[in-house]
C-alpha positions, 0 to 999 in steps of 0.5 A: 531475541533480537540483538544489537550489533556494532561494526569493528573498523576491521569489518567484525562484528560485535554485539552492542550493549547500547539499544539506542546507537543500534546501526544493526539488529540480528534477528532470530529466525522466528522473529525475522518470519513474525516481521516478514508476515506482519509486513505481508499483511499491512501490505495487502490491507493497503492495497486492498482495502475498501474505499467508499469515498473513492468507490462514491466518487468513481460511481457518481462519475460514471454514472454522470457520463452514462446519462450525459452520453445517453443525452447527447446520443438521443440529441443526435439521433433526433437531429439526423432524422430531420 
């Protein structure tokens, strides 16, 4: 369970009755572990989640550039042979 914890103005620390002025928390080991997992996992999911409004997007974009590349590169080769 966790705990709140008060600093003495001699730098000891004491356990606090009051949740809401709480400047510390001492953790126990399992929970400490419970928070660094959930942590992990929220990041992971942001990094690596999927987004379809991006994916469209950088799709439509390389395709377009395909196609106006693919132009452009026909137009010149029909201009040089003449």
């Amino acid at each position: 369970m966790a705990q709140c914890v008060a600093v003495q103005p001699d730098g000891a620390l004491v356990a606090s009755r009051s949740q809401e002025l709480c400047d510390y928390v001492l953790l126990t080991n399992a929970e400490l572990q419970q928070l660094s997992d959930t942590s992990l996992v929220n990041t992971l999911t942001e990094l690596f989640a999927f987004d379809a409004q991006l994916f469209a997007a950088v799709h439509a974009w390389a395709l377009a550039t395909f196609i106006l590349a693919h132009g452009v590169g026909r137009t010149v080769r029909t201009l040089g042979k003449g």
